[in-house]
N, C-alpha and C positions, 0 to 999 in steps of 0.2 A: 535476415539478421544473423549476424554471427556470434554465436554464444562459444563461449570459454570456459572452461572449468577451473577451477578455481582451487589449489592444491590442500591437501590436509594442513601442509606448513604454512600455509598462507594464513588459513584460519587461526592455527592454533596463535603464531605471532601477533595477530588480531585481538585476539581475545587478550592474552597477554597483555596487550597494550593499555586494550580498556581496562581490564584489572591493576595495572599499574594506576590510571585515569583516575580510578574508582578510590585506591589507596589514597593519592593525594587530596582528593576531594576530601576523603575522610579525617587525614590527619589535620589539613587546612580547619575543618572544624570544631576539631578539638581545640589545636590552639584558639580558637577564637573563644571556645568554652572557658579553657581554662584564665585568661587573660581577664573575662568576666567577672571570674570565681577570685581571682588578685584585688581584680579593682573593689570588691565587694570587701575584701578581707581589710586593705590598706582604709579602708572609708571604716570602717566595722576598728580599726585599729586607733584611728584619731581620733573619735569619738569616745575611746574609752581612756584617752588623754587627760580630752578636755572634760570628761565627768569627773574626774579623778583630781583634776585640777582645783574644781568648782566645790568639790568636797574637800578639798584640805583644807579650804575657807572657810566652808563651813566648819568644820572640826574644831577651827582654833576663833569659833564665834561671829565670822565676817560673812555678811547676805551677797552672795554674789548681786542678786539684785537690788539691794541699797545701794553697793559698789556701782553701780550702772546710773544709779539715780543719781546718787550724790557726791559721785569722785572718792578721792583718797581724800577718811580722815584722819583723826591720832588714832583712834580706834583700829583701823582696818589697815595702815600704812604699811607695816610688814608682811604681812600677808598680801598686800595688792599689786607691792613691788617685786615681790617674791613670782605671784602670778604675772607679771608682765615679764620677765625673764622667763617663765616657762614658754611663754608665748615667741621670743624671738626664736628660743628649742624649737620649737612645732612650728616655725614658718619655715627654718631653716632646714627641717624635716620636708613638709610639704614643695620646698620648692625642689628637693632634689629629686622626692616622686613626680614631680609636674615633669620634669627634665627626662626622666626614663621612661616617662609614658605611662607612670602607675595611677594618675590621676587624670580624670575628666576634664574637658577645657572648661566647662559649668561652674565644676569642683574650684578649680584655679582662681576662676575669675573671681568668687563667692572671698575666697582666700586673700587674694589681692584686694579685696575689697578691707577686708579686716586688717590685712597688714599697712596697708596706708593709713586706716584709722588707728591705728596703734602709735605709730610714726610721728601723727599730726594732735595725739592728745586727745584723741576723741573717750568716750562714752567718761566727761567730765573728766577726766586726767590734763594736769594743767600740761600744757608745751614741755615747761622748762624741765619736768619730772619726766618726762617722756622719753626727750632729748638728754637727760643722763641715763638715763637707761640704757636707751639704741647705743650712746659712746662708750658707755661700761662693755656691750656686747660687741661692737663692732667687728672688731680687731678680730677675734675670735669664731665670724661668720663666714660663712662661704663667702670669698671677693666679687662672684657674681650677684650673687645677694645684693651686698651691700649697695653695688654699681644700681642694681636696678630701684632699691630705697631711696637712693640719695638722689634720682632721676626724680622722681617724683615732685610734685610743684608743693611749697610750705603754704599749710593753713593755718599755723596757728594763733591761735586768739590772743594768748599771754605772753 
């Protein structure tokens, strides 16, 4: 058998190489850390939206959860429509995170869920209040947005 030796240069190149190897490994999982640390911040960010939302209601006397129970009444009507306009804000927020990757397909889907109940009148909001709404905003939403709401199949009751 014939053996060869194997130069200093050779080695040192070698190593080199894995040490390059070893760098990309390393940096590949930082980014993956940091991407984490985003998605945890943007989740950590719309959460203190919609607390903040839920407490203005509060503030000026309206139970977010009566509002759930029993729709807009004279009572709560400025404040509830006031909240569904912050609502088209934070969809149109979340859908531009969904688009760059800042959000979870989980997150999305959770989201989409809630924006077609927005759309169709849900948690006791009549159609017709709904639908002035979306058309006060429309105009003003991202055009992909809008494309993807107005896909959506109409439920509503009223």
């Amino acid at each position: 058998m014939n053996m060869k030796k194997v130069s200093l240069d050779t080695w040192i190149q070698l190593l080199g190489m894995l040490s390059v190897l070893a760098g990309l490994l390393f940096v590949g999982l930082e980014m993956r850390q940091s991407q984490q640390i985003a998605l945890a911040a943007q989740q950590q960010a719309r959460m203190e939206v919609f607390v903040d939302a839920v407490g203005i209601m509060s503030d000026g006397g309206v139970s977010y959860q009566n509002f759930l129970a029993n729709g807009i009444t004279e009572d709560n009507e400025t404040h509830v429509e006031n909240f569904l306009h912050q609502l088209w804000w934070i969809f149109e927020n979340d859908f531009l995170q969904y688009n760059l990757g800042l959000m979870d397909e989980s997150v999305w889907e959770a989201k989409l869920r809630a924006i077609i109940q927005t759309y169709n009148g849900g948690n006791n909001l009549s159609c017709s209040r709904a639908r002035l709404i979306w058309n006060n905003r429309k105009d003003v939403i991202d055009p992909e947005l809008v494309s993807l709401v107005e896909s959506f199949s109409v439920e509503c009751t009223d």
